[in-house]
Phi, psi and omega in degrees: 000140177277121173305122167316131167212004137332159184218354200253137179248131147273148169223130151299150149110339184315314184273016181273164192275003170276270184004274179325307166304338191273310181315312188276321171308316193275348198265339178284346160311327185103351174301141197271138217242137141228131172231163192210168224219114152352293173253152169333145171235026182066237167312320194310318162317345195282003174271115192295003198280310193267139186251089186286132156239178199272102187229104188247138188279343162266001179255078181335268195345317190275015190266307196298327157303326181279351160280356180302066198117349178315149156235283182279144183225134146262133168258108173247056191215131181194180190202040179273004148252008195304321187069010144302128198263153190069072178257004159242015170278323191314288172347286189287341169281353186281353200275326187265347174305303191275357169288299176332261169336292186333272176316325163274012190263329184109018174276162190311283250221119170240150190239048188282145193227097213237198188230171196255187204233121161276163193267047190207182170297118183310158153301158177306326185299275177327299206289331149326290171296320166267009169295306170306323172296342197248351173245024131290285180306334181270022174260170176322328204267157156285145219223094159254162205242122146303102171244136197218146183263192191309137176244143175254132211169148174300116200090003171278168179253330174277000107003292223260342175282299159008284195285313183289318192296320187301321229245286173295315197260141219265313186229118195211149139331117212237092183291209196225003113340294149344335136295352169281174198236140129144192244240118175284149142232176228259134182342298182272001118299327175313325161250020159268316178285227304256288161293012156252001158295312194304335179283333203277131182310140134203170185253359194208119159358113173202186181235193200168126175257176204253065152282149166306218297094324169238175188283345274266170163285150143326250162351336189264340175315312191256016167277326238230285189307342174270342188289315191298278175329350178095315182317154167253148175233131202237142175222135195227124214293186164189048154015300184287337230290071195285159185332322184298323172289295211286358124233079166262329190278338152323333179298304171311320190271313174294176180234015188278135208283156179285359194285283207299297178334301186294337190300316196274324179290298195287022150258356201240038177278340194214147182292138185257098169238167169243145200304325183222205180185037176296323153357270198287011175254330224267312177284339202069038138226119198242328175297064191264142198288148183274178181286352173303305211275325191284346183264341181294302200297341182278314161270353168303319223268332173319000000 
């Protein structure tokens, strides 16, 4: 591995609804930004702050420039809306491609931002996201892994299903998944942790799960998103209805691409809770937005 000399953070993944948001956090830091993109990204170039460069992670050849000056890397990237089939081989050759490229640039730090490990058998989705998190930590580079449950925020796709059912349906079938708990958080912790990752003393590759401050149901979500908006939202149980049906019927309702719904939906048979929230005393931010207040700013902001 090449001794750092970099000064610059990357984040994959930029032009994604995390990305962006990450991208702007840091440059109002004063920090020197390179992002990267699949494709050319245009208009998008235009903040002289930021430096775009061109990158696919499966495509080896195209790595070592893009890793050029790094000290931090974020991996925000995944390809479980992609619609391709087999999408976690893809995952893991993109985690080890960029662990590899990472490790030969000489960076500090990877930054990962992944999803949480329920107490059951994982979804195709989950078991992705943490498959990537655990061949992130196991590389040469020190590796922090973020696992966060729904971020809330305009542009998330687990948000905008939320947000469509509470908001369009008058009345709905209440499946029994919809019972499950947890702790949403609100975009804009989600990136106060994620630039205090890049920061945090360690002595080891480690996780940290990402929680919201409150606990809520399913059912309390879309109760909660209907209050704000003035609407009743009325739900009538429906026990068999299991994920798999049900997004089938997301198709109708959502503006959520269907791949990803459903990928996302068929994560939500067992309650997602975190093991701690140890996180945020570890960062100095305990001022977490609630979910009431992180769901007024997601739909103001539409």
């Amino acid at each position: 591995m090449n001794s750092s000399t970099g000064t610059a953070t990357l984040v994959t993944g930029a032009t994604g609804f995390v990305g962006r948001a990450l991208v702007q956090a840091l440059v109002t830091r004063g920090e020197p930004v390179i992002a990267l993109s699949r494709r050319p990204v245009g208009s998008q170039s235009s903040d002289r702050r930021v430096t775009w460069r061109t990158c696919d992670l499966l495509n080896p050849e195209t790595l070592p420039g893009a890793f050029a000056g790094v000290r931090v890397a974020y991996y925000l990237v995944h390809s479980m809306g992609s619609g391709r089939a087999g999408y976690r081989a893809l995952e893991r050759r993109s985690a080890e491609s960029f662990v590899a490229a990472a490790a030969s640039a000489g960076v500090e730090r990877i930054v990962y931002l992944g999803g949480p490990a329920p107490p059951g058998r994982p979804s195709e989705h989950l078991r992705s996201r943490l498959e990537v998190g655990e061949i992130l930590r196991s590389g040469p580079v020190l590796a922090v892994e973020l696992r966060a449950a729904m971020v809330i925020g305009n542009g998330s796709a687990s948000w905008r299903i939320v947000r469509d059912l509470a908001m369009r349906l008058p009345i709905m079938v209440l499946p029994r998944w919809l019972a499950s708990r947890t702790r949403p958080v609100a975009l804009a912790d989600v990136i106060a942790a994620l630039v205090g990752a890049a920061q945090l003393p360690l002595e080891h590759s480690t996780w940290f799960d990402l929680p919201g401050p409150d606990t809520v149901s399913g059912q309390q979500i879309l109760e909660r998103i209907a209050a704000i908006r003035g609407r009743r939202f009325l739900a009538i149980k429906v026990p068999f209805l299991t994920p798999q049906l049900s997004a089938l019927w997301l198709k109708l309702v959502t503006r959520t691409d269907f791949a990803l719904a459903r990928e996302l939906v068929q994560g939500l048979k067992d309650d997602l809770l975190p093991e701690d929230d140890r996180i945020w005393a570890l960062l100095g931010h305990t001022q977490l937005l609630s979910f009431d207040e992180a769901a007024r700013r997601a739909l103001a902001s539409e």
